[in-house]
N, C-alpha and C positions, 0 to 999 in steps of 0.2 A: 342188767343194771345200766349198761349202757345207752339203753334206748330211753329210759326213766333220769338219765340226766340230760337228754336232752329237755322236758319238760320242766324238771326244777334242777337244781346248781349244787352238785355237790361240792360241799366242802372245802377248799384247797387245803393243802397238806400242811404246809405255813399256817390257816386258821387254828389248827388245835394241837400244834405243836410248840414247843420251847427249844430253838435251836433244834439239836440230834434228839430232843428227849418229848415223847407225846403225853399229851394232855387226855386222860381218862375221861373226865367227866367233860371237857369239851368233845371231843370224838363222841362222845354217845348224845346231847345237847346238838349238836350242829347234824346230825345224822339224823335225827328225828325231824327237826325242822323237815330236812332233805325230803326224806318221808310223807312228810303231812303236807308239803307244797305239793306233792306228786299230784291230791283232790285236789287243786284249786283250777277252777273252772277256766280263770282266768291264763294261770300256766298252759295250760292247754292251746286257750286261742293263742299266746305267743309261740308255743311250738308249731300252729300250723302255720303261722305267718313267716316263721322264719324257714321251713322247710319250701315254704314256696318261692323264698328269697334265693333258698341255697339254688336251686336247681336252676336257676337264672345267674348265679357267683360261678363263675367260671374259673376266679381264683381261690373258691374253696379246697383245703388241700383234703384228699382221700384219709390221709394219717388223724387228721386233728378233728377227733368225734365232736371236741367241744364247740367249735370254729360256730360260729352264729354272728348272723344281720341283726341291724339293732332294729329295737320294737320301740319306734315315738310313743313317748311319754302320753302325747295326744290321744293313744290307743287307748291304753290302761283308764286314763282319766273316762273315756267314753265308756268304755265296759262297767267302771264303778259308778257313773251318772245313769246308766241303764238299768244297773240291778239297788240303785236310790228309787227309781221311778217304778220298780216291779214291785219294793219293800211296800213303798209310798201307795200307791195303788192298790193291790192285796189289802193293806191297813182298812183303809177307806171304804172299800167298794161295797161292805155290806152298808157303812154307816149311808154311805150316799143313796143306795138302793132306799132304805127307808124313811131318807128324810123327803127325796127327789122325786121317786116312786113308789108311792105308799101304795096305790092303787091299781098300780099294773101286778101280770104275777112273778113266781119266782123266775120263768127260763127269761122272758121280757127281759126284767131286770138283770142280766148275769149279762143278752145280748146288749142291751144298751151300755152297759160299764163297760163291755170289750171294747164295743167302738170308741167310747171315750177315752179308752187309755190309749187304744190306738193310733187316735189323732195327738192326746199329747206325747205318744213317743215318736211321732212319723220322723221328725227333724233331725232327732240325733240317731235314729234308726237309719234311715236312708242314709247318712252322712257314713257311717261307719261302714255298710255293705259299699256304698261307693270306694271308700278306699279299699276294701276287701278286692273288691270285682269290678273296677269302675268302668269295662268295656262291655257289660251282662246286664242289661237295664231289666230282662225279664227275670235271671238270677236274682238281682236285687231286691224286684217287686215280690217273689216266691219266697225270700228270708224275711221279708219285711213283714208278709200277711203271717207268716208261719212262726214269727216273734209277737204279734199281735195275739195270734190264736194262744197263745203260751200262756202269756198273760193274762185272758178271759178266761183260760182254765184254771188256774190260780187263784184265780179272783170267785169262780165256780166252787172251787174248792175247798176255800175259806168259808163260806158259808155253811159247810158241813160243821165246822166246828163248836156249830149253836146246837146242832144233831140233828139237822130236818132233813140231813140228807145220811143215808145209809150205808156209803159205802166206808167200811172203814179202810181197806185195801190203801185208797186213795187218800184217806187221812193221814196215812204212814207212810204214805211217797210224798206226799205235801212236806210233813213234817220235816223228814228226811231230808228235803231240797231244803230249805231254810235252816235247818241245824247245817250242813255244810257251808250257805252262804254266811253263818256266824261264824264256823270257822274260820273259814275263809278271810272274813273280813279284823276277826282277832290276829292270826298270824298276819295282816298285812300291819297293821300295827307294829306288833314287835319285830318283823323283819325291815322294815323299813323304814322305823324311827331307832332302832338298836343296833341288831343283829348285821345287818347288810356289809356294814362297812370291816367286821369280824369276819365272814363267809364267802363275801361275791367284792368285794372292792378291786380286785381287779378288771371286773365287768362293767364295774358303774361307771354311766359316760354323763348322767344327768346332778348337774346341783341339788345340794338337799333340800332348798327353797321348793322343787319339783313335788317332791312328795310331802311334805311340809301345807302344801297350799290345798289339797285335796284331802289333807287331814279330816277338816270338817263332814266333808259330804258324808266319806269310811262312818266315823263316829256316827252320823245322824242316822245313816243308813241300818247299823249295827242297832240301835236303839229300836227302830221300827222292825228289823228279823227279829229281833229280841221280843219285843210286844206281841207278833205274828206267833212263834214256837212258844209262848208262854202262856197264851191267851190271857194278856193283862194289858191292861191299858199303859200308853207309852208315854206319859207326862210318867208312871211311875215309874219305868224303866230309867227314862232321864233324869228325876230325881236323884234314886238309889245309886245314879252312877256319881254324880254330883256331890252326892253324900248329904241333899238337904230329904226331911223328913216327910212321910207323901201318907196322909190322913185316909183312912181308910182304905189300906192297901190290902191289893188279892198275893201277892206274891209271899213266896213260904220264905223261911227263914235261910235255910240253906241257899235259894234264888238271892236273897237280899246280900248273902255273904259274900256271894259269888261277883255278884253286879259292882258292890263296894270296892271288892279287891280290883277287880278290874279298874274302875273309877281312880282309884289311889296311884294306882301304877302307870295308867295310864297318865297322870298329872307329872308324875315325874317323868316321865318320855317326855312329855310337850314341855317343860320346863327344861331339859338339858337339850333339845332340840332348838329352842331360842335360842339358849345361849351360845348357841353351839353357832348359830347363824349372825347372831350379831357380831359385827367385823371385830378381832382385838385389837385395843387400847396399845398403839404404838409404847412399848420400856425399853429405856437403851439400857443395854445390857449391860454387865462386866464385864467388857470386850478385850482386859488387860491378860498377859500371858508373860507369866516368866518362867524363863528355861535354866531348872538346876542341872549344872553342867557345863562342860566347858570344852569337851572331846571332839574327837572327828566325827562320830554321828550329830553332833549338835553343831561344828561347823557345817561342815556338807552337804545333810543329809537335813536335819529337823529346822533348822534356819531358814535356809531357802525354800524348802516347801512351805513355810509359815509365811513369807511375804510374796509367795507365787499368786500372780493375778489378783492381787491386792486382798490376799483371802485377810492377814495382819497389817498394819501400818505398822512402819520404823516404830513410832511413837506409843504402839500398845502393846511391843515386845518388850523384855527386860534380860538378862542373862546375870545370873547369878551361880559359884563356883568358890571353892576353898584356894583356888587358883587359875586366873585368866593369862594366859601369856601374850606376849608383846603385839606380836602380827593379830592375832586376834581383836584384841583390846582396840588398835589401830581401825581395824575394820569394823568395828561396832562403831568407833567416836566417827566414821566417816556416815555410816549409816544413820548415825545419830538415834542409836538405842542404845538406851541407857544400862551399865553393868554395875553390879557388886564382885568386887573381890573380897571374901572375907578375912584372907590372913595380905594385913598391909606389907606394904614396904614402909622400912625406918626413915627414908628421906624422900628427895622428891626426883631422885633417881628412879625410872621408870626399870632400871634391871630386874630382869624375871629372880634374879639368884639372889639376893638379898632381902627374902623373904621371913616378918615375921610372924612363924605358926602357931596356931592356935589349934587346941586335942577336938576333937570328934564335937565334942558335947557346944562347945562353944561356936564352933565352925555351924552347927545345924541353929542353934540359937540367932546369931547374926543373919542367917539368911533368912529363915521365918521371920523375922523382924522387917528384912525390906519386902517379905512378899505380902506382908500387911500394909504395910505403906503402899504398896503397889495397887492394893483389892484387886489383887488378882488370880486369875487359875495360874494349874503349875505344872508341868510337865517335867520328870525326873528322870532325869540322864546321866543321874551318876553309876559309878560299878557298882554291882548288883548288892553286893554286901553291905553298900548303905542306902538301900532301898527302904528298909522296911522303918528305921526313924523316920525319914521323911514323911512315909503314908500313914505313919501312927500322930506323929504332928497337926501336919492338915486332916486327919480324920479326927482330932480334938478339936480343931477350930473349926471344921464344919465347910474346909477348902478344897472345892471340887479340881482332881488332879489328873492325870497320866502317866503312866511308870514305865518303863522301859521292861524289856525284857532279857531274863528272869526275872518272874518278880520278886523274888529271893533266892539265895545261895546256898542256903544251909538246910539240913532237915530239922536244927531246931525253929528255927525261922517259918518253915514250912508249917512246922507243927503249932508254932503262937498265931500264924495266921487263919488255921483253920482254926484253931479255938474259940477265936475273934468272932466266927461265922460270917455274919454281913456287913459288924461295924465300922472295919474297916474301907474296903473295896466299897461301899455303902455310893461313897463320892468318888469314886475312882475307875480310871477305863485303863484296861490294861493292851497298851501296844504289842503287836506281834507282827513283826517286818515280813514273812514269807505270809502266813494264813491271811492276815489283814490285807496284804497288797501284793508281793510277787505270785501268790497261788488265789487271790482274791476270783478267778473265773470260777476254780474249783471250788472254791469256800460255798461261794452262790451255787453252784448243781450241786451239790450234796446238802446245803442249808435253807436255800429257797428264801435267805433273811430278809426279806424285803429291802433294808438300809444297806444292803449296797448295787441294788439294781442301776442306781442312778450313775454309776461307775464305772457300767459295761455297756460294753456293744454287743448283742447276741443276733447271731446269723442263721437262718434255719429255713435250708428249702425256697429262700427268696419271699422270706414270710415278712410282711414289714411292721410288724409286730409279735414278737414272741413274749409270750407270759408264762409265769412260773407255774401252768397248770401245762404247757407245752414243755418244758423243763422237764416235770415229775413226769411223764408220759414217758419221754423219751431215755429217763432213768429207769424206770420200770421196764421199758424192752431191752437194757443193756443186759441183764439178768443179775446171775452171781458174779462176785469178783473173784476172781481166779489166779490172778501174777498180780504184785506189786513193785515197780522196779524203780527206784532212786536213784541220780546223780544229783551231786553237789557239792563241786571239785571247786575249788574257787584258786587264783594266785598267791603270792605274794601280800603278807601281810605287814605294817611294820608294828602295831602294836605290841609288846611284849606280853600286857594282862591277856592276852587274847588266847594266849597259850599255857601262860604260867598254870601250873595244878593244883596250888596252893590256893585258889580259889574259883578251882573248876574248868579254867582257861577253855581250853576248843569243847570239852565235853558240854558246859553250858551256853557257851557262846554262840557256837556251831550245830553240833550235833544235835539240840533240840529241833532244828527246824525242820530235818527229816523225821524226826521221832511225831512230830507233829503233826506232821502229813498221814504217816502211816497210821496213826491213833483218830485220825478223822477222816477218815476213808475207808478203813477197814471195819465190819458189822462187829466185831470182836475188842476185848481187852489184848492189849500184848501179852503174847507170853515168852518171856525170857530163856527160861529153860527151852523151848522151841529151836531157840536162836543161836547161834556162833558169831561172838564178837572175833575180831583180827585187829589189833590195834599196832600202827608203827607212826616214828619218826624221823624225820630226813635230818642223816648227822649235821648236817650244814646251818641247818637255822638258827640253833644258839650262837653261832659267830656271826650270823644277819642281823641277831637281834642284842646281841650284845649281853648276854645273859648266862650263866652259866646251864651247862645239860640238863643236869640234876634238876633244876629248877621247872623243866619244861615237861606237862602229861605229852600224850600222842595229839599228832598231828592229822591223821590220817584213821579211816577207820573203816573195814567191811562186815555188814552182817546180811548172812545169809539164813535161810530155814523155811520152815514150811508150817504153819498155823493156822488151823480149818482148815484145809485143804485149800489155801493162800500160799502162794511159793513166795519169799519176800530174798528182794536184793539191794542193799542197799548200800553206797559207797560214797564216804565224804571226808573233803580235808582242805587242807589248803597247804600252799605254796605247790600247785600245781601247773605244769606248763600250760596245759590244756585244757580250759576250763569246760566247763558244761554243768547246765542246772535244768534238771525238769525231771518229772514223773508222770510214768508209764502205767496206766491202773488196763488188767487183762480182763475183760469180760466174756462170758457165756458168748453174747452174740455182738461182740461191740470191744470197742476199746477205747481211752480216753487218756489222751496227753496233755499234759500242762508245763508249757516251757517257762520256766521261769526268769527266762532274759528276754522277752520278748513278750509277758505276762497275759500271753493266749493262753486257749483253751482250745483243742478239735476232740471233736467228738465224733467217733464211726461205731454205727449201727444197724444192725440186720432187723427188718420189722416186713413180716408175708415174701419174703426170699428177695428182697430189694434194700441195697444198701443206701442208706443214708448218712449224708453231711452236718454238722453244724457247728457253731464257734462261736465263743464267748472270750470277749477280749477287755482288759481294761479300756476306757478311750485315752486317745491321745493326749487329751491334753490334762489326764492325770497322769502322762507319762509313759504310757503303754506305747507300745510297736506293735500294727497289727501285720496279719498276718491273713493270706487267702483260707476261707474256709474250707473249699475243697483239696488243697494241695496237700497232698501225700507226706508231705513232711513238714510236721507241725514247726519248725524251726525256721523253715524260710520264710524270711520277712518281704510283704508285700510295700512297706513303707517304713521309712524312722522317723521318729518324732524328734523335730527340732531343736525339742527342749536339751537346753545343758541341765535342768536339775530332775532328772527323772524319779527321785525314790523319796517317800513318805509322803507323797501328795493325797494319796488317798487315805490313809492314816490321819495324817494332820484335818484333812477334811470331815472325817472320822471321828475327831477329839474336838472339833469345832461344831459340829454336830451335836454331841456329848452338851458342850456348853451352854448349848445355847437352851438347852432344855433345865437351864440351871444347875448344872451338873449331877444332875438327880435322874437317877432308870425311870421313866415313865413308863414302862410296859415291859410286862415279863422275856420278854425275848430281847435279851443285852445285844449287843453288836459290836463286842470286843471280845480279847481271847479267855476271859474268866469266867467260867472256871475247868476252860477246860485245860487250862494250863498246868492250874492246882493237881489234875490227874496229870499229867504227863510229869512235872516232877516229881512227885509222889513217887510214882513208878521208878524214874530215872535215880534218884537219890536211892532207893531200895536196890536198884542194882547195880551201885555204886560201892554199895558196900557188901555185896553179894558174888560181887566178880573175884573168877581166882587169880592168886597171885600171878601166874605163868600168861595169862591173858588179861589183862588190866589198864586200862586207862594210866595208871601212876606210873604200869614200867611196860614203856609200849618195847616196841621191837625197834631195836638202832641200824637203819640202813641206809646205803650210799644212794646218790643222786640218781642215776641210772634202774636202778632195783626201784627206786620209789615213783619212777615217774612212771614207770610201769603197769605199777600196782591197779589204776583205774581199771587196764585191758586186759589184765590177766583173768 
């Protein structure tokens, strides 16, 4: 199969895939095409041109079968003017024979039409063996005479078709050759007014005005093989394609139905192909964004990546919150973006503590109210538990938004939203801070998502262009995955919800984002019973955070086990002296690290007993820290990024993305974390309530300072 993608293009894995999940009847559709380009005459002369390219590319790498010199458009366009002039000529040559030469006999006339076609192809025949061979003036002259002879045999052979001549043999190679160049010239049609940009767009280097413009010739030419293999006259062929009615037609009924359909479809190619070309009508958007919320990921974290490198103006941010506190407030009037508080103060005392509050139902009311005033999108930052009003709100007003993560707390919550199907989430992108952005290298080599290519820097071999069919290549020699190893030990935290149990504290906060990792990385569902939870708490933190014990689940958490023959280890918590974030994935022939402080990616892999390098890094000025490709320790940083706001920039990018498409999925492959999210709570909530008392999130293990800073190394 290998050598047969060199002639036509198969597939990329991204064409007929959704996210982790493949597409049946695309994979069989995009495969066939693959298939049936393999005959096109044409594919061919681009694989010998490019083979003679290669062996002069000195930077061609031995690994990259697909690695190919471009074929100028000026090629193609010549091959299809040539087999217009072979249709065009065949057509003719008997009518010319007996209007021109009535009186000479039949071989006379077959000779004199040779030379005639041969003179009107000399021009574009020579031109093309010249770029072929342009240092072989006798090569050139021996394709030239030997493409003339072609076409006098063709044209020879057409004459049989009245029956004065006998051979049938050579009626059925005739035929044969022009049934192909219809096919041919059909698939060029639908590959390259449709299909192309579905199967090879990461290959196309030419405008679609390129193919566009050669339209004509394709069709005209199509109609004359058409008249040729039908033996009917080609004003009917044009006709029937046309759809206008052609008086005394030889063509059978099943021919007419066929040529129609074509005709019809063809109209709508050329009609979304216009439109497709003519420039869009500049609309300024609804560029406004208001942020429910009011916490430290919305100070630190979603604010600043919103007005990084002018992605928001002050002026088209809003922040709105059941409560804004003093320093904040302060910092928004300097910025001069506008906020709601919705529970007032009684005077015109700015004090945080003399707050009058308003219950759930009203608090959600008053802020809908100014995010209509605003016409704006909305991003939701509040804790998790009032997630799911918000997105039932703007999913009734038709308000495209973004949710923070979890996208709910509860498994009743879990369960109204999956009942919902797609009306909710319908206008909603759902944020995920590690998958989306700190593990974003790995999201891309295992997803291939196109929307976030633009994000990364990938390294490979000194290749200055790596594509996601180099990507899948070099995932396909990793093999099976064999270890899966997590850290994600983080400090000190001062949040209290963060921990609290009463509404999931560190088990949703936290623990999702390895549960994340490992559920999209691994070919497999988790299995629970595989696994041993170890869950503790450091006695100390309740007096950090000012809370009572009782009040706090586990801080801290190890799970270990073995699932498919998958070793999994996994260790996270916080208030740890020592931090460290990244995942360790073991492969058959290869291994694959993703630090997530430094939001690389190295990849080592063994391909013909020769180890290989390559690295996929956020770029810097989404905030990423790179890191050398080759270096042995994916943690050492080659550079830092300047930046003070390093985290959501890709995300926010992400959800600006999202908007601009009017908050609406235009194509089936989303580029947020839903729904794979929906699976991973799912799960999570089911073993939430399945864990036994003696090993449980609600009643971890109470231990001192020392024992617990431990715990990582042990």
């Amino acid at each position: 199969m290998g050598f047969f993608s060199k002639i036509s293009t198969k597939p990329h894995y991204e064409s007929y895939s959704w996210g982790t999940h493949q597409s049946l009847f695309s994979t069989i559709i995009y495969r066939l095409v693959f298939l049936m380009r393999i005959f096109s005459p044409l594919q061919w002369g681009k694989f010998i041109q490019r083979e003679k390219a290669k062996l002069s590319d000195k930077r061609t790498l031995a690994n990259d079968k697909k690695a190919r010199s471009d074929f100028h458009a000026l090629h193609s366009e010549l091959y299809l003017l040539s087999i217009f002039l072979l249709a065009v000529g065949t057509y003719y040559s008997p009518l010319m024979a007996e209007e021109f030469f009535p009186s000479l006999s039949y071989w006379k006339n077959v000779l004199i039409l040779t030379v005639f076609i041969l003179v009107i192809s000399y021009t574009v025949l020579v031109y093309v063996v010249k770029l072929l061979s342009p240092d072989n003036i006798i090569k050139s002259a021996v394709v030239m005479v030997s493409m003339g002879v072609l076409i006098g045999a063709v044209a020879y052979i057409t004459q049989s078709f009245s029956g004065t001549w006998p051979s049938s043999t050579l009626i059925y190679l005739t035929k044969a050759l022009f049934l192909l160049l219809i096919v041919e010239s059909i698939m060029w049609m639908f590959y390259y007014m449709l299909l192309r940009i579905l199967i090879e767009k990461h290959l196309s280097i030419y405008n679609e005005a390129e193919y566009f413009i050669v339209l004509p010739f394709v069709l005209l030419t199509q109609c004359f093989l058409l008249a040729i293999h039908l033996n009917i006259d080609m004003s009917e062929v044009f006709s029937l394609l046309i759809n206008i009615t052609y008086e005394n037609g030889q063509a059978e009924s099943s021919t007419k139905l066929f040529i129609g359909t074509l005709g019809y479809t063809y109209t709508v190619l050329i009609i979304a192909n216009i439109i497709n070309l003519i420039p869009p009508v500049p609309v300024q958007r609804k560029a406004n964004v208001t942020i429910i919320g009011a916490g430290d990921v919305v100070q630190n974290r979603m604010l600043p990546a919103l007005l990084e490198d002018g992605l928001y103006k002050p002026n088209q941010i809003s922040v709105a919150s059941d409560f804004i506190d003093n320093k904040f407030r302060a910092r928004l009037d300097k910025l001069k973006i506008k906020y709601h508080q919705a529970n007032k103060t009684p005077s015109s005392d700015s004090d945080s503590e003399n707050i009058e509050s308003l219950d759930s139902d009203e608090v959600l009311k008053s802020i809908i109210n100014f995010v209509k005033t605003r016409a704006s999108y909305v991003l939701i930052a509040t804790p998790a538990d009032e997630h799911l009003p918000y997105m039932k709100a703007l999913a009734e007003l038709n308000i495209a938004y973004g949710v923070e993560k979890p996208i709910v707390a509860t498994q009743a919550e879990l369960d109204a939203l999956k009942l919902s199907g797609d009306s909710i989430m319908k206008n909603g992108f759902l944020l995920s801070y590690y998958w989306l952005e700190k593990a974003l290298p790995l999201n891309y080599f295992f997803t291939l998502n196109s929307h976030y290519r633009e994000f990364l820097d990938i390294s490979f071999a000194n290749k200055e262009k790596v594509t996601a069919s180099n990507l899948a290549y070099i995932r396909n020699q990793l093999g099976s995955i064999k270890q899966v190893k997590i850290r994600l030990l983080e400090g000190n935290d001062g949040r209290p919800w963060s921990l609290m149990k009463d509404n999931g504290g560190f088990y949703y906060e936290t623990l999702i984002h390895p549960i994340t990792l490992l559920h999209s990385v691994i070919p497999t569902e988790i299995d629970k019973d595989k696994l041993t939870f170890s869950w503790y708490l450091e006695e100390n933190i309740a007096t950090a955070l000012e809370v009572e014990q009782s009040e706090l689940g586990a801080s801290y958490v190890e799970i270990k086990g073995k699932m498919s023959e998958i070793d999994v280890d996994i260790r996270s918590g916080k208030f740890i002296n020592k931090g460290e974030r990244y995942i360790d994935i073991g492969f058959t022939n290869g291994s694959v690290r993703m630090n997530l402080d430094t939001l690389c990616c190295a990849i080592e892999f063994t391909d013909n007993g020769q180890t290989h390098l390559a690295s996929i890094c956020v770029k810097d000025k989404f905030g990423g820290k790179q890191v050398v490709a080759n270096n042995e320790d994916a943690t050492t940083e080659a550079s830092q990024s300047p930046k003070k706001h390093d985290k959501y920039l890709v995300q926010m990018n992400l959800f600006d993305l999202f908007v601009k498409n009017s908050g609406r999925w235009q194509s089936p492959q989303r580029f947020d974390d839903f729904p794979n999210q929906l699976d991973i709570l799912r799960n999570m909530t089911e073993w939430l309530a399945s864990m036994d008392k003696e090993a449980h999130f609600y009643h971890p293990k109470v231990v001192a300072n020392d024992e617990y800073q431990g715990l990582p190394n042990s």
